[in-house]
N, C-alpha and C positions, 0 to 999 in steps of 0.2 A: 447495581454495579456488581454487588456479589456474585446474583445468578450467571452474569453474562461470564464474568470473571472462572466460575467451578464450571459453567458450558465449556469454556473455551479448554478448560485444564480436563475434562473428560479424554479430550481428543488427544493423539500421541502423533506428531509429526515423525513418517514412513519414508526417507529418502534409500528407500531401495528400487534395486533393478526390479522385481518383481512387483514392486508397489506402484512403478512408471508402466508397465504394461497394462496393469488395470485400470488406472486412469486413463491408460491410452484408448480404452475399450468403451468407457463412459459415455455414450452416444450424447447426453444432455449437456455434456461440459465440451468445449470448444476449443482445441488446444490455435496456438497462434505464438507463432515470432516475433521479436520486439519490431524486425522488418516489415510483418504483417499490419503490426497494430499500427503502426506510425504513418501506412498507408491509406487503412481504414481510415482515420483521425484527416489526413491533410484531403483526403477525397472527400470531406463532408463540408462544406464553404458556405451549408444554408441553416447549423443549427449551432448552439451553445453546447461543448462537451465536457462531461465531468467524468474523468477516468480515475479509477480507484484501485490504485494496486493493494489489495488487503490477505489475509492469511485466516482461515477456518482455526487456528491454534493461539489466536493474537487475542488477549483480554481486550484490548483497546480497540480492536476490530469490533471484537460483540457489540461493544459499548456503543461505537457510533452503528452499527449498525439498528441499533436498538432506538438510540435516541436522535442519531445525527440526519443521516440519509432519507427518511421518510418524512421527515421533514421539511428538508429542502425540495427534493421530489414534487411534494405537495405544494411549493411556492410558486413553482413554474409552469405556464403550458407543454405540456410534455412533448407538442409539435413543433416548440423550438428548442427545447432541449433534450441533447442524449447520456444516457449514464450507460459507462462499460463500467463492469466490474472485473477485475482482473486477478484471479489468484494468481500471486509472484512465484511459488513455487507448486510442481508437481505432486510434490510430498505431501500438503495439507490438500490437494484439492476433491480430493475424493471427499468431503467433509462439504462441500460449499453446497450443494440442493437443501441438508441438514440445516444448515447456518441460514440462508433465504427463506425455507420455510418457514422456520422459528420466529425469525424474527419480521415475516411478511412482505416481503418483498421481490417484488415480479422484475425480474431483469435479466436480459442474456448472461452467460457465465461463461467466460474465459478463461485459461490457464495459459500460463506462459511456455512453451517448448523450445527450448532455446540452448543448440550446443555449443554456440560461439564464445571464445572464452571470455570475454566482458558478461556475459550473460551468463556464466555456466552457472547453474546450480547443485548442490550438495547431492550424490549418487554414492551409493555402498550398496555392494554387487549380494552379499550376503546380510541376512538380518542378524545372525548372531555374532556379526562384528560390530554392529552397529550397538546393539544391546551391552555388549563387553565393555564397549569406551563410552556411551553412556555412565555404567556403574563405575567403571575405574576412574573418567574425570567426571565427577559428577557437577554438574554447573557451569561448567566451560564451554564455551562456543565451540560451532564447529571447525572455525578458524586453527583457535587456540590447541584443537586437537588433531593440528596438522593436516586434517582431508581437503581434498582437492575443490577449492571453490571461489568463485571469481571476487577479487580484491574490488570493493565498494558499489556494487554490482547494483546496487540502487539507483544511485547517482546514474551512473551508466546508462541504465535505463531510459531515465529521466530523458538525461540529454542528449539522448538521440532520437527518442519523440519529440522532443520540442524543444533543439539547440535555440541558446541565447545568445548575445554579443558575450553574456559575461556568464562562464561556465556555475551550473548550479551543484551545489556543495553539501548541502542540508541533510537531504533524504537520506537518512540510514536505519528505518525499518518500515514496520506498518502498522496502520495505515500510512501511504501516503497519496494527496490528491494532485490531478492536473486539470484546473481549469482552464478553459480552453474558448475565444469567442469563435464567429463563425468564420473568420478572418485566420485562425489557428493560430491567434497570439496569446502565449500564454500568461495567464497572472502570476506574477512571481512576489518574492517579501524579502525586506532583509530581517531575519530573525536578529537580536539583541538581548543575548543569554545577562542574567544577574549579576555578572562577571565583567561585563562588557564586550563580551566576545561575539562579532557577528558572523552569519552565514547569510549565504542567499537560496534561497529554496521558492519550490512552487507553493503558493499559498494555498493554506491546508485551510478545508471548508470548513474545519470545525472553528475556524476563526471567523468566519464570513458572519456578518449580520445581517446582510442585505442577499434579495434574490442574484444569484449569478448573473442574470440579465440585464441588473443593473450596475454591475462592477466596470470600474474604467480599467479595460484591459492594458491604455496605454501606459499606466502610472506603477511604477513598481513603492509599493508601502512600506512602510515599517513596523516591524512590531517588537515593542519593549517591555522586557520581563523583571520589574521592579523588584531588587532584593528587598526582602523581610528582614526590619529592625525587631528583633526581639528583646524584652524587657527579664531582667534576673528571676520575677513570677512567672515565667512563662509565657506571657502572652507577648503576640507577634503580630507587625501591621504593615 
């Protein structure tokens, strides 16, 4: 966990104008619209899909890319199922051939390019403004530092590749997965935080026990996140 964790913290996420024309330049990396991807996705009616929107800068990205995804990989015949991997923003993708190699994994690479404002991602035209509000808020999102960037833009994502009767709510960073049968229904979960507070979200593979092939796309699951009784010794169950 460490290593994946100080890989991930090498890398410094670039939402510049100049750092979007390089990437634009990346012949190996694929840029594509939420419009694009959601056609790709509904055109394929003969296989199982696991789409992965993840970040080159994301601890938890390494993490399953390390432990999670080559594993699953390996459960299924790969001629019924497809894995897109999708860098969600431009700014870390120049990093994703790095992040595949390392951690060995053969799969097309996508970037998201998308200027519609549901979609818009984080852009600052100079780097040393970006550098500036870095140092001056340091730890603040880029929300919080007032730049221009689309409100839940995840979500957004989500569900417009794969509307539901009942809008999904969940998805607010990455990883996050969509599984997908060959039917293009999606599996979804009601999360059930320790608080009792539920969302509905696409079920995230790192919860899945079983091959995707065998998941019943019809049934939407639950998953419940037991609070911790801890004792005045410290210890918690």
């Amino acid at each position: 966990m460490f290593t994946a964790v100080l890989f991930a913290g090498c890398m410094m996420e670039k939402p510049t104008a100049r750092n979007y024309r390089k990437v634009l330049q990346m012949e190996e990396l694929t840029p594509i619209t939420v419009a694009q991807l959601k056609q790709i996705i509904a055109a394929d009616t003969t296989h199982y899909k696991v789409v992965v929107l993840t970040s080159s800068c994301c601890g938890p990205c390494h993490i399953s890319m390390r432990d999670v995804y080559p594993r699953k990989m390996a459960e299924c015949d790969s001629n019924r199922v497809r894995w897109y991997f999708i860098e969600e923003r431009y700014s870390t993708a120049q990093y994703m051939d790095k992040v595949f190699a390392n951690y060995h994994i053969d799969a097309p690479r996508y970037w998201i390019n998308d200027t519609l404002p549901q979609y818009r991602p984080l852009m600052v035209k100079k780097k040393r403004t970006l550098l500036w509000n870095v140092m001056r808020h340091r730890c603040a999102s880029y929300e919080e530092l007032g730049w221009d960037v689309a409100d839940n833009r995840m979500n957004n994502i989500v569900n417009d590749i794969a509307p539901q009767a009942q809008t999904i709510t969940g998805p607010n960073g990455t990883p996050t997965t969509m599984l997908l049968d060959p039917q293009n229904r999606m599996k979804c979960t009601y999360v059930v935080d320790a608080n009792g507070n539920a969302t509905f979200e696409p079920t995230d593979i790192r919860d899945v026990t079983v091959p995707v092939t065998d998941l019943d796309y019809t049934v939407v699951d639950t998953l419940r996140y037991v609070p911790q009784v801890c004792t005045p010794d410290g210890r918690c169950e």
